[in-house]
C-alpha positions as CSV (number, residue, x, y, z in Angstrom):
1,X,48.3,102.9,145.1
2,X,50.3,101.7,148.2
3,X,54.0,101.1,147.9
4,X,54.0,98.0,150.4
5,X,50.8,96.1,148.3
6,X,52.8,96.9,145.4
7,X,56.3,95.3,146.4
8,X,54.5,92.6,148.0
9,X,52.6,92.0,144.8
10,X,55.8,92.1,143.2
11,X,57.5,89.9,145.1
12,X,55.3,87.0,145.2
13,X,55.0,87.2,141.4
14,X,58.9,86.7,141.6
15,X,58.3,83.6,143.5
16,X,55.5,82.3,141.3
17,X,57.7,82.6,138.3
18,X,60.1,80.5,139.2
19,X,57.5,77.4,139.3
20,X,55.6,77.5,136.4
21,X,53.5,75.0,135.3
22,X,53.0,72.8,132.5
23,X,50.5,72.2,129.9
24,X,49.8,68.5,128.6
25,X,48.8,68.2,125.2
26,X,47.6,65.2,123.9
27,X,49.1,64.7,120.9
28,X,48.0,61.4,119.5
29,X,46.0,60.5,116.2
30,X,43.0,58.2,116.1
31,X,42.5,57.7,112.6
32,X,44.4,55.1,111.2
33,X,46.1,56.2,108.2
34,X,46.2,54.5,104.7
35,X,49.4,55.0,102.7
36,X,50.2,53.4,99.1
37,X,52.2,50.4,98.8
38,X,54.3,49.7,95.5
39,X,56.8,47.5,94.7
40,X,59.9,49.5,94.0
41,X,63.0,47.9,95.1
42,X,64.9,49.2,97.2
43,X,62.6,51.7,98.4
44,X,59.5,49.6,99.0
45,X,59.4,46.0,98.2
46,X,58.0,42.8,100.6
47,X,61.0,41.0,102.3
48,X,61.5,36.7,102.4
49,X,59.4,36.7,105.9
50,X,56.1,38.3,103.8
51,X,56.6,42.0,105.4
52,X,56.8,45.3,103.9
53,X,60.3,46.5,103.8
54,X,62.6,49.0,102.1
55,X,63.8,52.6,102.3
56,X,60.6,54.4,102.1
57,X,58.8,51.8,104.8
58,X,61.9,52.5,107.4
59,X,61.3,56.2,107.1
60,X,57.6,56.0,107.5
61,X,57.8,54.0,110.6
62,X,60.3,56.2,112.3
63,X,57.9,59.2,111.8
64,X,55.0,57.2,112.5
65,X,56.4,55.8,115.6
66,X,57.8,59.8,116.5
67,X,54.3,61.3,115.8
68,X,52.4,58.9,117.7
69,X,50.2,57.4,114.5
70,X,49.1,54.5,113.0
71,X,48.9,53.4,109.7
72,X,48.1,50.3,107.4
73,X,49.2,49.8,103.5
74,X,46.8,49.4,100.7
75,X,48.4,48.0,97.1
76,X,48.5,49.8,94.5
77,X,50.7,50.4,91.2
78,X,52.3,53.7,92.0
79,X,50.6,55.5,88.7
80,X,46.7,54.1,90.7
81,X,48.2,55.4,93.6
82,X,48.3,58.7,92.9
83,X,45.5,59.4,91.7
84,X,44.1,57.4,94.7
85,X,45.6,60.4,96.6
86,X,44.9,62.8,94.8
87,X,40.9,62.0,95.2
88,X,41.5,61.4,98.9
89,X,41.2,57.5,99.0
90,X,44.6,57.2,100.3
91,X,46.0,59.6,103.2
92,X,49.5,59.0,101.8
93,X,52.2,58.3,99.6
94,X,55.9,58.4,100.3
95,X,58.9,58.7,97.5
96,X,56.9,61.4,95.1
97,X,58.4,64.0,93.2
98,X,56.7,67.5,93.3
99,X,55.2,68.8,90.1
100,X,53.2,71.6,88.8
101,X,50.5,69.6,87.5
102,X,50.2,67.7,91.4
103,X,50.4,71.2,93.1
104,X,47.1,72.1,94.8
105,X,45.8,68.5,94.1
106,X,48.4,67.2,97.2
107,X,50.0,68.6,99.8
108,X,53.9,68.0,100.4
109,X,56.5,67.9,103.1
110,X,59.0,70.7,102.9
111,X,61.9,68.5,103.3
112,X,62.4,66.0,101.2
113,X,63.6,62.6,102.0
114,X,66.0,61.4,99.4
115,X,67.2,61.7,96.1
116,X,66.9,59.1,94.0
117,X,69.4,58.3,91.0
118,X,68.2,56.5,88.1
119,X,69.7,54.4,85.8
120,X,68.8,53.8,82.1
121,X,69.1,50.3,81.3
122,X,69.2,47.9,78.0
123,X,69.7,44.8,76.5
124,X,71.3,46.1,73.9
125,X,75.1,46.8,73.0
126,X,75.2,50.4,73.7
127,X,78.1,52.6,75.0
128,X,77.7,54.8,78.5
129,X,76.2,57.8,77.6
130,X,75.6,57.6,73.8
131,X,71.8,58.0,74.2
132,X,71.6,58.4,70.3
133,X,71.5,54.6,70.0
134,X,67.8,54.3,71.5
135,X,66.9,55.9,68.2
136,X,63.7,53.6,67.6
137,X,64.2,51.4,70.5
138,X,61.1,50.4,72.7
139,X,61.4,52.2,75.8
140,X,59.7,50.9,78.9
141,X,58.3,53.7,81.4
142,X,55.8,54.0,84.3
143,X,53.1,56.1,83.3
144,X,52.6,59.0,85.7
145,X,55.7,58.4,87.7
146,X,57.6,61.6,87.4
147,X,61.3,60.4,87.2
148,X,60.7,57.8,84.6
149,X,58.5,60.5,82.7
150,X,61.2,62.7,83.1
151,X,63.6,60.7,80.8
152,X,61.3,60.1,78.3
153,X,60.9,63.6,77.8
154,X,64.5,64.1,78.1
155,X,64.9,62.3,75.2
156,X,62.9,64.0,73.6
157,X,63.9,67.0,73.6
158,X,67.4,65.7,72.2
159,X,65.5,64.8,69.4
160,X,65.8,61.0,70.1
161,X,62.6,59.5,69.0
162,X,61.8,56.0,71.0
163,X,58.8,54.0,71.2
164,X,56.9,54.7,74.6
165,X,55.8,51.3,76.0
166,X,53.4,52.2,79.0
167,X,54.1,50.4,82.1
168,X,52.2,49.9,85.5
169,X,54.9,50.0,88.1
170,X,58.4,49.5,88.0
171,X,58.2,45.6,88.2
172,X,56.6,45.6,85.4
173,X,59.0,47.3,83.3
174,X,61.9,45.4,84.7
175,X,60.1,42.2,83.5
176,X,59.1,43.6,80.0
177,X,63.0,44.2,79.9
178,X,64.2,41.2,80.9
179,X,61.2,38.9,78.9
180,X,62.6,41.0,75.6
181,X,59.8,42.6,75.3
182,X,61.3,46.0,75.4
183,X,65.0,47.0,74.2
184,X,65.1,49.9,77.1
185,X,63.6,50.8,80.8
186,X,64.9,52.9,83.8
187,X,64.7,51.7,87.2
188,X,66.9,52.9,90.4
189,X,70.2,52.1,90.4
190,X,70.6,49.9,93.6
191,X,68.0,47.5,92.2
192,X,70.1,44.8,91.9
193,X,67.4,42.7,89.7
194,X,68.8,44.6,86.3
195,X,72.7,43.7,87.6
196,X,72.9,41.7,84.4
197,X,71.4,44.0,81.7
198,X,73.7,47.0,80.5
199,X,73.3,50.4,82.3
200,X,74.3,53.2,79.7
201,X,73.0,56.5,81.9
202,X,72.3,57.7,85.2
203,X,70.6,60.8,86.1
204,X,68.8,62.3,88.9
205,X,65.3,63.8,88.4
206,X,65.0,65.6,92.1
207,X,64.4,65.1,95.5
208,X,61.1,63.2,96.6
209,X,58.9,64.1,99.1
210,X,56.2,62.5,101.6
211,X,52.4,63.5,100.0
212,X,49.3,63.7,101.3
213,X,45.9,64.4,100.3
214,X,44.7,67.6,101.0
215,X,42.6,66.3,103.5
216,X,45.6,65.4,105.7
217,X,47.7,68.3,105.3
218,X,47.8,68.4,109.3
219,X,49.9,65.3,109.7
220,X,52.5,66.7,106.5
221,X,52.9,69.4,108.6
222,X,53.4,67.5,111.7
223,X,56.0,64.9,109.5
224,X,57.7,68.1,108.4
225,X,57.9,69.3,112.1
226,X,60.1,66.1,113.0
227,X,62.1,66.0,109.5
228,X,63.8,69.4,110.8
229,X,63.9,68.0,113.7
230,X,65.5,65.2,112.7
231,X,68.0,67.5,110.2
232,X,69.1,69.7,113.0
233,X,70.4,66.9,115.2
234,X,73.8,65.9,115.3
235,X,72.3,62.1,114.9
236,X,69.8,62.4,111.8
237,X,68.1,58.6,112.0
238,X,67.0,59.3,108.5
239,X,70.6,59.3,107.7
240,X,71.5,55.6,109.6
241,X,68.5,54.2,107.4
242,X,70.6,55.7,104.3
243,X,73.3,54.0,104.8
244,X,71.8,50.8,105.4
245,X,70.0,50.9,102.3
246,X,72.9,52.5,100.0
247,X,76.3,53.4,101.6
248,X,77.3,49.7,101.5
249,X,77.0,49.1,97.9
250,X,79.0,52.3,97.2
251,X,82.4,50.7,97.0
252,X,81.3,48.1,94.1
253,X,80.8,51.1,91.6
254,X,82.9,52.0,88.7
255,X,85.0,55.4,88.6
256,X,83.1,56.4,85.9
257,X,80.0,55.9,87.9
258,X,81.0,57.5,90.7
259,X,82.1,60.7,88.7
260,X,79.1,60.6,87.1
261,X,76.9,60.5,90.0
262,X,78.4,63.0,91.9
263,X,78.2,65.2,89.0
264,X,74.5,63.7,89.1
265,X,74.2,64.8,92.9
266,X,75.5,68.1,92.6
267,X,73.5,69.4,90.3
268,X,70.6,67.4,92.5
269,X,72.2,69.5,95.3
270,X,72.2,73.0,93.3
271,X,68.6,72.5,91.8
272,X,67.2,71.6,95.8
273,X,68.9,74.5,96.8
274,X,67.5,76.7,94.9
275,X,64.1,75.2,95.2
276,X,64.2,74.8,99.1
277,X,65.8,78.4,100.0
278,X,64.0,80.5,97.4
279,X,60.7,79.0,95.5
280,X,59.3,76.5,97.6
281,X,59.0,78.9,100.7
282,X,57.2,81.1,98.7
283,X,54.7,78.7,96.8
284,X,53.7,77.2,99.6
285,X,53.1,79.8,101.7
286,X,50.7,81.2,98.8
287,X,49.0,77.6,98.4
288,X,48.2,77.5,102.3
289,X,46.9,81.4,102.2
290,X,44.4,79.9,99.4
291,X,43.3,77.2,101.6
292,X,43.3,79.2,104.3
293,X,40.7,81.7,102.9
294,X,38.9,78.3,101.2
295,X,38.5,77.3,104.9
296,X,36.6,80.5,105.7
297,X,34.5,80.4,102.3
298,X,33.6,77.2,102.9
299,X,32.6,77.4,106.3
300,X,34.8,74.8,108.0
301,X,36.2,77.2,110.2
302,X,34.0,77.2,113.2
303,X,33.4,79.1,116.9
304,X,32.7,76.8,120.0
305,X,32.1,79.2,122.8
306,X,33.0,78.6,126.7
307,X,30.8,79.8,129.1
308,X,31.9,82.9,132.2
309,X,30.1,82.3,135.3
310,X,29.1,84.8,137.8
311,X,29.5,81.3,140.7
312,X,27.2,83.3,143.6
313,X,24.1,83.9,141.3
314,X,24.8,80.6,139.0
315,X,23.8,82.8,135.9
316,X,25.8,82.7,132.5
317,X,27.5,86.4,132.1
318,X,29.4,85.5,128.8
319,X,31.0,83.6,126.6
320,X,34.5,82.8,125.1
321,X,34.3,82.3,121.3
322,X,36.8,79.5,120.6
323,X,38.2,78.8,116.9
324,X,37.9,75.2,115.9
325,X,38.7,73.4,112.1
326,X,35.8,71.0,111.2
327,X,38.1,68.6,108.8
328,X,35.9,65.6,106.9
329,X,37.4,62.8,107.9
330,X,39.0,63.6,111.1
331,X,36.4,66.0,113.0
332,X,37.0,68.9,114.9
333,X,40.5,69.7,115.0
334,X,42.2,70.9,118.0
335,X,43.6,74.4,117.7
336,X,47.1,73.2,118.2
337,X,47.4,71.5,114.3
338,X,46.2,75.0,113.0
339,X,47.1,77.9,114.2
340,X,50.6,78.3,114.1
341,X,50.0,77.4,110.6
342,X,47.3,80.8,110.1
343,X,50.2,82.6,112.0
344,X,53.2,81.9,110.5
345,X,51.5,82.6,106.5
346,X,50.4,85.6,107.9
347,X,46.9,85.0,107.8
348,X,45.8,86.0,111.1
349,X,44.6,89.3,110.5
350,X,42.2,87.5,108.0
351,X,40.8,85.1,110.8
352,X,40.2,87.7,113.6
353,X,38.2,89.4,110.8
354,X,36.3,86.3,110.0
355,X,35.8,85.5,113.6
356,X,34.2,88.5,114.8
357,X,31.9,88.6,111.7
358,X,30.9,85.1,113.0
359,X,30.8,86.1,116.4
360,X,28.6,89.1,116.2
361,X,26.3,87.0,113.4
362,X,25.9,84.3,116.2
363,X,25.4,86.7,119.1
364,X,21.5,86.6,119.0
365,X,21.2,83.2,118.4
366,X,23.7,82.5,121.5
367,X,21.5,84.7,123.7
368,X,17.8,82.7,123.0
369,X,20.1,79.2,123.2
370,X,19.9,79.2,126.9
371,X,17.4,80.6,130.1
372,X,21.0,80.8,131.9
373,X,22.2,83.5,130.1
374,X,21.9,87.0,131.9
375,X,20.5,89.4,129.6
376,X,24.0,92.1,129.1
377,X,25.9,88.5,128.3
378,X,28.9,89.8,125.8
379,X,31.2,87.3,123.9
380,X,34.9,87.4,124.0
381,X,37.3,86.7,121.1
382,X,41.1,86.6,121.1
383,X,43.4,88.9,119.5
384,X,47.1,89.6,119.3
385,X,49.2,92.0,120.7
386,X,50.4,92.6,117.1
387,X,47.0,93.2,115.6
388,X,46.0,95.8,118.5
389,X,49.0,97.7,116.7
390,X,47.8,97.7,113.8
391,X,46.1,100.7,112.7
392,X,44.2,99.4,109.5
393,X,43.1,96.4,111.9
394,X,42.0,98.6,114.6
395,X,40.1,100.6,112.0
396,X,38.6,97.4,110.3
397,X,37.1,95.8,113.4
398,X,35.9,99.2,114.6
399,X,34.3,99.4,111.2
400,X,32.4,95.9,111.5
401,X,31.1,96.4,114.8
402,X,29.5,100.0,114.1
403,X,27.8,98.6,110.5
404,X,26.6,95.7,113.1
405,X,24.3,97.7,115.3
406,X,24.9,95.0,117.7
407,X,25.6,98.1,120.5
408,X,28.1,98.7,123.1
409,X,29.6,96.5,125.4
410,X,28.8,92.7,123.8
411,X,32.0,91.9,122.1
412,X,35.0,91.7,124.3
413,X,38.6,91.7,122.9
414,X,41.8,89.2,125.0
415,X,44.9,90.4,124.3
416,X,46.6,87.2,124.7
417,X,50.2,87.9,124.2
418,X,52.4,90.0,126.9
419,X,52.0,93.0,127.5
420,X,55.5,94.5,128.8
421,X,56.1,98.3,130.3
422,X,57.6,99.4,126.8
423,X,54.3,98.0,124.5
424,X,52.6,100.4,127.0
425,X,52.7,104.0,124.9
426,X,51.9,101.9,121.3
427,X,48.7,100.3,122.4
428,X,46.8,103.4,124.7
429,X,45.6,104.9,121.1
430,X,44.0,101.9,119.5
431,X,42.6,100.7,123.0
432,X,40.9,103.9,123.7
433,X,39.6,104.1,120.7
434,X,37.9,100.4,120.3
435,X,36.5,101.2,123.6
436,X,34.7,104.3,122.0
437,X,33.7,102.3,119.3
438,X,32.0,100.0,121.8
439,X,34.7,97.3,122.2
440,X,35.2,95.8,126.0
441,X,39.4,95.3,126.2
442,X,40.3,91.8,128.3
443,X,44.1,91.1,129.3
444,X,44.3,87.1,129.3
445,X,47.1,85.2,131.7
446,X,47.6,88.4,133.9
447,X,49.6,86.8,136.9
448,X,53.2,85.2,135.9
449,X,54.1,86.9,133.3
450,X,52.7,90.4,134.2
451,X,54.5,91.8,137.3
452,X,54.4,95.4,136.5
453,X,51.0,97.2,138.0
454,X,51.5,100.0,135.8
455,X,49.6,98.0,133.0
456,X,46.2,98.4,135.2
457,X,46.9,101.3,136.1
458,X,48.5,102.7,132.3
459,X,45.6,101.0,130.1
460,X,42.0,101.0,130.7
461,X,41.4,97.4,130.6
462,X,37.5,96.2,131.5
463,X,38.2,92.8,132.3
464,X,41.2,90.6,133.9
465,X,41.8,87.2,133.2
466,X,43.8,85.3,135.7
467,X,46.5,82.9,134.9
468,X,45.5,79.4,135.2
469,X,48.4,79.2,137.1
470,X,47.5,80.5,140.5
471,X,44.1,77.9,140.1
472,X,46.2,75.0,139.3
473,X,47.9,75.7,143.1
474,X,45.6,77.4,144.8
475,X,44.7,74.8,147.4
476,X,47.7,74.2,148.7
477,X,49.0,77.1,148.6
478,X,48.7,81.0,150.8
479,X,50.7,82.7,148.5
480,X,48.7,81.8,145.5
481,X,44.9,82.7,147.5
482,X,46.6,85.8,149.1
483,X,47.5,87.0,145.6
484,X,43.9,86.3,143.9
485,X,42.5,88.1,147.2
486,X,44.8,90.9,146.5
487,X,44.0,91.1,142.8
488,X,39.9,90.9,143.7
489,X,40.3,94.1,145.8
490,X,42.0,95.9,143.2
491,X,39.8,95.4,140.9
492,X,37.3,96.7,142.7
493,X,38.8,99.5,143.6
494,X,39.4,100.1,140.1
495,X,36.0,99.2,138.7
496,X,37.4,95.9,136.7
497,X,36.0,92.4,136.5
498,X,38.0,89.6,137.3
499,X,38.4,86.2,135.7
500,X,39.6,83.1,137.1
501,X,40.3,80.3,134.1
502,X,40.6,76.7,134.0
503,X,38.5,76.3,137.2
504,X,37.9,72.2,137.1
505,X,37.2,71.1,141.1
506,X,34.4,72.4,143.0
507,X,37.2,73.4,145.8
508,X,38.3,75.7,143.9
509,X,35.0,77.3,142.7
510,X,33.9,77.3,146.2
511,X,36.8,78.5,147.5
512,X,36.3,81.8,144.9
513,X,32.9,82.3,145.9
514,X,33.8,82.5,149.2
515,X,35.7,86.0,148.0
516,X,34.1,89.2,148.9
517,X,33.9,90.3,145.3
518,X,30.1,90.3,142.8
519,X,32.5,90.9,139.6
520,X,35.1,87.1,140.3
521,X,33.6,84.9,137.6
522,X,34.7,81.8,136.3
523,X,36.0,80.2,133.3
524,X,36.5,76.3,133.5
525,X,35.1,72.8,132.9
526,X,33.5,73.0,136.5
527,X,31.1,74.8,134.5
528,X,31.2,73.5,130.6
529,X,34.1,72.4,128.3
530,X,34.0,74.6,125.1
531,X,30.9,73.1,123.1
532,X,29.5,74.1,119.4
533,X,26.8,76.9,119.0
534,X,24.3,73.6,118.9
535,X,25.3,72.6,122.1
536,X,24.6,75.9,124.4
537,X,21.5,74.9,125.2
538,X,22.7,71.9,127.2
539,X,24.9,73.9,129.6
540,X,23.3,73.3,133.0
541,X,25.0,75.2,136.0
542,X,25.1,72.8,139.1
543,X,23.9,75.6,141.7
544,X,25.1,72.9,144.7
């Protein structure tokens, strides 16, 4: 290959690279969310002017407002509420503890939000700490709600027998302590309402959590996203809503409170430790595999494919097969709220498998969708540079296609990720053999971030996708045009086809048909937007 094309090729990538552009995503939710209201001072309670107010409702709106979402409050005693959530009637509850029993019914936040210190509280004359006095007493709790729960059971394992008095919310309890109707209850201890009954015990059950049905685990995830966010910043607002809500009282407690509860918060501290660092990780990477692979069983994993256009004889060459999540309330998710989630619980693997299943099950049935469609169409799928070094993938895939009979030449692979010089040596084997096997080999973005020519030259690629980059500026700039006519007359010298994605105007499909080259397709929503297997047969390709 010449020297000069080359270090001219070189250096205009150089130039490129130092203006790259940006991707917009729009981030923003439609749905209106509906999170569980309960009156549990001070954490959620409604203020003199009629609003909601508290703790809980000054964390929600700071995420809310962070994320971009809406949401409205729907009443309920915190026991309904749960099980609200947990059948999907509410989208969310904030301030819940998590449980075995809850785990796989809701889906949690990471980080937690708070730990709440409880105090146990009586109208009788009882010393702090001498819990064998409630011996018979009726004790008030909330039924459901895991920190007053967690006392009862407590007590019970001292062998301290009291008489269970079920209760609906906290209020309630309060009331039934204060009307005499119970001897005992436990509420939190900056709820000033019990200032005049006699707190004997505090204790600290655990850090609480925002939940979520499992049909919303998207916006957890997004919440969680913004709580480390939020935790890594020098100026935590989660902390400034603390303080407003507790630091100022601090001063008005006993020594004997105070050494209490910060034996009370470190062994809160110890126990979240553990459970952040070493077990939570864990479960919940195991709890998303299993939805994961539900996903796939269940078919709500789904393909929308993106038609390639040869522009000069306006006929449909192939197709990019696109993963979408079909949630039930919120519709076709965008692949931004997904798939870092498949990668990061190493699960990807598992969908490229499922994908080309689908892909090669949907091949003929893309074919008859549309008279468009040239008869040697092939669908492409996208695949990591880490899977292509995987042997036991490489073998897998080569597997499914040959038990297909689909033939040679209809599936295409994208290696999506980079490709640099020193990847070069590990991928040759497992590209030269899915190419035997039948496999076409596509390198996506080639442009910016590929300035070394020994890749075409190294690796026997079929097909090159051009970055979107060089579209986006094409018009107005003769660096940009003289590098897509340089990379069109190399891949004809080499045999290749040529890509050019995110084609939108009909400048800039014109302007690429004007290029001497019957292998420069197109990729873009001049053409279609990425539509469902349903929709194929609407594609119509403006021939003007």
């Amino acid at each position: 290959m010449n020297k000069l094309l080359k270090r001219i090729f070189t250096l205009v990538i150089f130039i490129g690279c130092i203006t790259p552009s940006s991707v917009c995503a729009d981030n923003t939710y439609e749905k209106v969310f509906k999170v569980g209201f309960y009156e549990y001072k001070p954490y959620y309670f409604i203020n003199k002017d009629g609003s909601p107010d508290g703790y809980y409702h000054d964390v929600l709106e700071l995420l809310a407002k962070d994320l971009g979402i809406k949401f409205e409050y729907v009443d309920y005693e915190l026991s309904q509420g749960i099980k609200k959530l947990e059948s999907g009637e509410l989208d969310l509850l904030v301030g819940i503890r998590h449980s075995k029993e809850r785990e796989g019914k809701l889906i949690y936040t990471d980080h937690y939000i708070g730990t709440e210190t409880y105090g146990v509280y009586t109208n009788k004359e009882i010393l702090y700490g001498d819990l064998d006095k409630l011996e018979g007493l009726n004790f008030a709790f909330i039924e459901h709600e895991l920190n007053s729960e967690w006392m009862i059971k407590f007590l019970e394992k001292k062998g301290i027998n009291i008489v269970p008095v079920r209760a609906k919310s906290y209020d309630e309890s309060i009331k039934l302590l204060q009307d005499n109707k119970v001897d005992v209850t436990v509420a939190a201890i900056k709820n000033n309402v019990l200032e005049n009954k006699k707190k004997i015990y505090e204790y600290s059950a655990g850090p609480v959590y925002i939940a979520g049905s499992k049909n919303n685990e998207y916006v957890i995830n997004e919440f969680d996203k913004i709580l480390e966010r939020y935790a890594k910043s020098n100026k935590n607002p989660i902390r400034d809503i603390q303080n407003k809500y507790f630091a100022k009282n601090l001063n008005t407690d006993s020594k004997e409170t105070k050494v209490i509860l910060d034996i009370s918060l470190l062994i809160s501290a110890i126990s979240i430790f553990i459970v952040c660092i070493y077990l939570r990780p864990k479960i919940k990477k195991k709890k998303i595999k299993i939805n994961i692979k539900e996903r796939m069983n269940n078919n709500e994993y789904l393909l929308f494919y993106q038609p390639i256009v040869n522009p000069k004889k306006n006929n449909i060459v192939g197709f990019e097969a696109l993963l979408r999540l079909r949630d039930r309330k919120i519709g076709i998710v965008p692949p931004y709220l997904f798939i870092k989630e498949i990668e990061e619980n190493d699960m990807l693997f598992d969908i490229s498998i499922w994908v080309l299943k689908r892909v090669i099950k949907e091949y003929d049935l893309v074919k008859k969708s549309n008279n468009m469609i040239s008869d040697n169409f092939y669908i492409s799928m996208n695949v990591s540079l880490k899977e292509i070094e995987n042997e036991k993938f490489i073998n897998e895939i080569i597997n499914c296609l040959l038990s297909s009979k689909i033939g040679k030449d209809k599936i295409c692979l994208e290696i999506i990720e980079k490709v640099g010089i020193n990847d070069l040596e590990k991928i040759q084997k497992s590209i030269k053999n899915l190419k035997e096997a039948g496999f076409m080999i596509a390198i996506d973005d080639f442009g910016v971030e590929y300035s070394n020519l020994d890749i075409l030259e190294k690796l026997d690629f079929d097909i090159i996708k051009l970055d979107k980059y060089f579209i986006d500026g094409m018009e107005g700039s003769e660096v940009r045009k003289l590098i897509m006519n340089f990379l069109s007359q190399l891949t004809i010298i080499m045999g290749k086809t040529i890509i050019a994605e995110g084609v939108e105007k009909i400048s800039q499909r014109d302007a690429i048909k004007r290029i001497k080259n019957d292998k420069f397709y197109i990729q873009g929503y001049i053409y279609s937007k990425p539509v469902s297997i349903d929709e194929i047969q609407d594609i119509k390709i403006n021939k003007s």
